[in-house]
C-alpha positions as a Python dict, from the first residue, in 0.01 Angstrom:
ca = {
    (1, 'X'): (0, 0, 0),
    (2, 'X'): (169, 34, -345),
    (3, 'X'): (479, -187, -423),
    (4, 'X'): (728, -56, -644),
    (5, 'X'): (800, -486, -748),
    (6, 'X'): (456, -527, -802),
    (7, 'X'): (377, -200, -1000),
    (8, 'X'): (614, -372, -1247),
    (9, 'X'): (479, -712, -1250),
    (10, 'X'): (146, -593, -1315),
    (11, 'X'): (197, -347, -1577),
    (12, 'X'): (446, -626, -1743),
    (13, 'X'): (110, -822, -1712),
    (14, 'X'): (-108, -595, -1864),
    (15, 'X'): (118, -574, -2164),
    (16, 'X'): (115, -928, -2164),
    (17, 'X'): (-260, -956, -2183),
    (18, 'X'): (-325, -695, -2429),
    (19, 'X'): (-50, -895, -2684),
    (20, 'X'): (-241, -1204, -2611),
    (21, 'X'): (-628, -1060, -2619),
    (22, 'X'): (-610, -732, -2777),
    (23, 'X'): (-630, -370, -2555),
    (24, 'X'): (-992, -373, -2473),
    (25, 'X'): (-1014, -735, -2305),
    (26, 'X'): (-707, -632, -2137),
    (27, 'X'): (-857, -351, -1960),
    (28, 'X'): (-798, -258, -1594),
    (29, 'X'): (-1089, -295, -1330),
    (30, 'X'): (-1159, -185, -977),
    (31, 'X'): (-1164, -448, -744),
    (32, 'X'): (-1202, -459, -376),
    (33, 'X'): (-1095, -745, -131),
    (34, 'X'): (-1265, -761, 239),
    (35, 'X'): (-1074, -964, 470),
    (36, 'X'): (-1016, -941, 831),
    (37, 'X'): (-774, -675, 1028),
    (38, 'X'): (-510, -921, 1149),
    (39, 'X'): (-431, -973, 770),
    (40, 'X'): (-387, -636, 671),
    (41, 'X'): (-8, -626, 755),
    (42, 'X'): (59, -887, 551),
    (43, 'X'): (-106, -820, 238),
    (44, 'X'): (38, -481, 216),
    (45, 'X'): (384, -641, 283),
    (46, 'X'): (321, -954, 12),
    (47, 'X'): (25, -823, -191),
    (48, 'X'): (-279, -1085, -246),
    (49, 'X'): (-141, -1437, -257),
    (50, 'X'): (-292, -1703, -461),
    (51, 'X'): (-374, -2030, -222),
    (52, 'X'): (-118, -2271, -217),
    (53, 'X'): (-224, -2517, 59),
    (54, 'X'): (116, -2441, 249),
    (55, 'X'): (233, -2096, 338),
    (56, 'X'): (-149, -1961, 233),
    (57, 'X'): (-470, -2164, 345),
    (58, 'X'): (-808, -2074, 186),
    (59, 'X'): (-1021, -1878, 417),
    (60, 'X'): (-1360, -1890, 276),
    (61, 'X'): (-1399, -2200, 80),
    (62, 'X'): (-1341, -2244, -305),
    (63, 'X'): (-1643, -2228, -474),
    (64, 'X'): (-1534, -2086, -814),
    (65, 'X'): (-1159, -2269, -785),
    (66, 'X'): (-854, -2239, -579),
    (67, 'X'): (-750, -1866, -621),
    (68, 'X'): (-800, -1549, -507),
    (69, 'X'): (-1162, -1373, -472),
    (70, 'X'): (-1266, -1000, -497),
    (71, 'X'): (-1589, -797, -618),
    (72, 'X'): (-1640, -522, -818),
    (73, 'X'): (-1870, -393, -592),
    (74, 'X'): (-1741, -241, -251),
    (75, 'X'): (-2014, -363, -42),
    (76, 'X'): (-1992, -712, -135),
    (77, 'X'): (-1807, -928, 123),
    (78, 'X'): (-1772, -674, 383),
    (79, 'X'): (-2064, -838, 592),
    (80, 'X'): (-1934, -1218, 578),
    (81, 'X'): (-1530, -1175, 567),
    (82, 'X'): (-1443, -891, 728),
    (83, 'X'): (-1498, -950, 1048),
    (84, 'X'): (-1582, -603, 1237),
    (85, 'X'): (-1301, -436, 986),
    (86, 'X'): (-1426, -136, 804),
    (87, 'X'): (-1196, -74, 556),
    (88, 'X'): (-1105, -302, 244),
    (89, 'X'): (-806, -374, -44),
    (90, 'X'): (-925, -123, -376),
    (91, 'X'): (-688, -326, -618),
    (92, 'X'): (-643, -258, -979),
    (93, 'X'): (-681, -578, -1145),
    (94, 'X'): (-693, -772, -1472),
    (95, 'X'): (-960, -1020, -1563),
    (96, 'X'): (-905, -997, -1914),
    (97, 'X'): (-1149, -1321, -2086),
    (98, 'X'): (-1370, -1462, -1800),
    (99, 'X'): (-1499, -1734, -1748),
    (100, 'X'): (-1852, -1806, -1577),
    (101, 'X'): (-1881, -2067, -1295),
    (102, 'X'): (-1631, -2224, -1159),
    (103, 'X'): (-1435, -2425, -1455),
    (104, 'X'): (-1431, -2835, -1441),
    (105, 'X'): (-1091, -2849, -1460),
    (106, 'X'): (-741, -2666, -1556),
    (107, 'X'): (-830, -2717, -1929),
    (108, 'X'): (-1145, -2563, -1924),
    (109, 'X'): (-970, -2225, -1829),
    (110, 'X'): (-776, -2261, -2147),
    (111, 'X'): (-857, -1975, -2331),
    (112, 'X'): (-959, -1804, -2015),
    (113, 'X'): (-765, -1547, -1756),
    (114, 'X'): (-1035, -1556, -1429),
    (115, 'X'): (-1374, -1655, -1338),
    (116, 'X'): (-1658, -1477, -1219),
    (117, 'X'): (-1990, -1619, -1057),
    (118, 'X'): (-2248, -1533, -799),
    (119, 'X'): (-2288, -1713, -486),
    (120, 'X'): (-2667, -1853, -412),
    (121, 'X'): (-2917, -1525, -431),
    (122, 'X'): (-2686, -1252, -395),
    (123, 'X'): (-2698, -1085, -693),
    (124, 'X'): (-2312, -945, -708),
    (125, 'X'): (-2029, -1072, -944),
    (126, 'X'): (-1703, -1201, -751),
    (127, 'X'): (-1412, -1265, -924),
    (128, 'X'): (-1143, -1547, -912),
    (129, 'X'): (-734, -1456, -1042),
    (130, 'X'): (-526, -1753, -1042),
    (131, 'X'): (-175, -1544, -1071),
    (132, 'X'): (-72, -1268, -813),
    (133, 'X'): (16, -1013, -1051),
    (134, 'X'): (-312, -999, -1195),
    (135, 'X'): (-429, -796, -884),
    (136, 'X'): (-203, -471, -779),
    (137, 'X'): (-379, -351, -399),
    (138, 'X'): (-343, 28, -409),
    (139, 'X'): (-539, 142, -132),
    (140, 'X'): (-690, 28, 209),
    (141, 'X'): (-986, 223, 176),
    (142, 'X'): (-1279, 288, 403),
    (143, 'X'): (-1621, 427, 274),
    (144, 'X'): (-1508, 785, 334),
    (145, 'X'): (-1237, 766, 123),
    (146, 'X'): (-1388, 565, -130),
    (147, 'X'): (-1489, 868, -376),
    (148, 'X'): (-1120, 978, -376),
    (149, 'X'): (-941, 584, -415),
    (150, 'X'): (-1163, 572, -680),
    (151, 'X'): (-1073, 835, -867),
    (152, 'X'): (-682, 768, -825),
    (153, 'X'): (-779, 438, -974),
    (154, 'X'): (-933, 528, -1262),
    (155, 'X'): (-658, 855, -1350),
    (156, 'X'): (-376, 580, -1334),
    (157, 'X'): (-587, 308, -1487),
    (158, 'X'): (-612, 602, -1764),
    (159, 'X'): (-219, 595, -1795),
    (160, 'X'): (-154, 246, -1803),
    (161, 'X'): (-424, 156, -2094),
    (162, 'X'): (-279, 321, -2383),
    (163, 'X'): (-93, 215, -2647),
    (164, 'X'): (284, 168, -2579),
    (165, 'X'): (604, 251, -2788),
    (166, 'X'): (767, -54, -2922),
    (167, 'X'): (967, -231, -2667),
    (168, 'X'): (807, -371, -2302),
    (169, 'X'): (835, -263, -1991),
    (170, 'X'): (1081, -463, -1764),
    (171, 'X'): (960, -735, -1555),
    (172, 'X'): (1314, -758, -1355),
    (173, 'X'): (1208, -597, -1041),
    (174, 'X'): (949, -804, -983),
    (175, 'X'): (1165, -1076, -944),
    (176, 'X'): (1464, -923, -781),
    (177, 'X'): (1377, -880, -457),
    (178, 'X'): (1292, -475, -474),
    (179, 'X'): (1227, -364, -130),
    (180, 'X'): (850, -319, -26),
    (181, 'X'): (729, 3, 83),
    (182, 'X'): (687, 50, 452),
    (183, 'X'): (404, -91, 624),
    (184, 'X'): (225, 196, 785),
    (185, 'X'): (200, 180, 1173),
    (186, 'X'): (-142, 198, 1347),
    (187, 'X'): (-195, 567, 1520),
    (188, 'X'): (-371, 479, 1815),
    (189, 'X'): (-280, 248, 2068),
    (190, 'X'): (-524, -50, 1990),
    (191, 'X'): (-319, -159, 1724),
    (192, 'X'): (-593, -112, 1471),
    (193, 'X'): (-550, 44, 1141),
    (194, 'X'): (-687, 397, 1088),
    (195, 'X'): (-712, 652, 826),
    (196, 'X'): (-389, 822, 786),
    (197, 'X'): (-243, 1171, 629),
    (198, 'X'): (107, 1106, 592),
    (199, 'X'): (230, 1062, 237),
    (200, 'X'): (438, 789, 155),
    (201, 'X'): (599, 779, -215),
    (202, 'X'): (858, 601, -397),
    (203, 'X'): (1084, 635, -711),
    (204, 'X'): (1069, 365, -978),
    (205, 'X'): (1334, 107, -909),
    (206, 'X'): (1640, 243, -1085),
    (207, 'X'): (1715, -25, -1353),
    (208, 'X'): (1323, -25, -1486),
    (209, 'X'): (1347, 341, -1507),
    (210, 'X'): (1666, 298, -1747),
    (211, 'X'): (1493, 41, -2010),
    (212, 'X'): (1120, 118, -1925),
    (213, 'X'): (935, 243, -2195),
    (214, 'X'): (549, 352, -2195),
    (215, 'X'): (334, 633, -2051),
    (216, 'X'): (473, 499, -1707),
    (217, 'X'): (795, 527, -1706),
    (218, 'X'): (1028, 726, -1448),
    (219, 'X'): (666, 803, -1287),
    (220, 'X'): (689, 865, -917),
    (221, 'X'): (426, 634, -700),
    (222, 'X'): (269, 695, -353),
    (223, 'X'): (17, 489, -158),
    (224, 'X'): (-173, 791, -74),
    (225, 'X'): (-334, 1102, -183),
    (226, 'X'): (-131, 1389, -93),
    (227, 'X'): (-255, 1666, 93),
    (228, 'X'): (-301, 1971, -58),
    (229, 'X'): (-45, 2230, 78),
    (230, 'X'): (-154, 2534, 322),
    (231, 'X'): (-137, 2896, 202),
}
């Protein structure tokens, strides 16, 4: 469910974050998302949207502020928000400085880049971003393929978090209206989303390959593992 736009507007994030807090509190982090089927389409077409009271309404209440919530632990929301779906958003995202509990007001996040508390007795972090670009879904992933998403994650997470060559990585085409990828269709006839083989991949937009600089640029990008080729 990879973007080329929002490939670039989180690893322009990411470089902003690590200027700002230093390489190590800017590290990547697994994150998963559980929300129900009917919103799958749209989240791999816009990417995780950030409550705005208009175009998108909060779901599950606000507890820890007005933004958008995921766990670092797969299990965690699949039994209250995903309603009979069995498959969830693995997102690479960027926490950077947390804060703990939900924050009295927009100056107490000063300082701060996202929350993380616990609801009541349940024992699991969830996380709160406030900007869009903090959280880059890569995979809808189901517990079969979780081994595999995981290990994509962590190879590219590998990539991005390394020192860069002077000079940023443009942030153009994620303002520029770069064409998403291509949601992909159901395979059966229920309308439901299902594991899939096909690979789908995508070039760099053209101008960010030109003036990119870093260990990711030119790279090639596909929203899912490719098969390995019979003899």
């Amino acid at each position: 469910v990879l973007r080329p736009s929002a490939v670039v507007a989180f690893v322009a994030r990411h470089r902003r974050l690590a200027a700002l807090r230093g390489l190590d509190v800017a590290r990547p982090r697994v994150a998963f998302h559980w929300t129900q089927e009917r919103n799958f389409e749209g989240i791999a077409r816009d990417g995780l949207k950030v409550p705005d009271g208009a175009g998108v309404a909060v779901a599950h209440g606000s507890s820890f502020g007005l933004g958008v919530y995921v766990s670092p632990d797969f299990r965690y929301g699949k039994e209250l928000f995903a309603y009979g779906a069995q498959a969830a958003f693995m997102c690479l995202s960027l926490p950077g400085r947390q804060h703990f509990g939900k924050p009295s007001d927009a100056a107490a996040m000063e300082g701060y880049d996202s929350v993380v508390g616990r609801e009541g007795q349940r024992g699991v972090d969830e996380w709160v971003f406030f900007r869009q670009d903090q959280l880059l879904p890569c995979f809808l992933v189901d517990e079969l393929g979780l081994i595999l998403a995981r290990e994509a994650a962590q190879a590219a997470m590998k990539v991005l978090h390394q020192p860069w060559p002077d000079g940023q990585p443009c942030a153009e085409a994620a303002q520029d209206g770069t064409e998403a990828l291509e949601v992909p269709a159901s395979t059966s006839g229920s309308g439901r989303w299902q594991r899939r083989r096909e690979v789908q991949a995508v070039d760099a937009p053209e101008h960010c390959r030109e003036h990119c600089q870093g260990p990711l640029a030119g790279r090639r990008w596909t929203n899912r593992a490719e098969p390995k080729k019979k003899k």
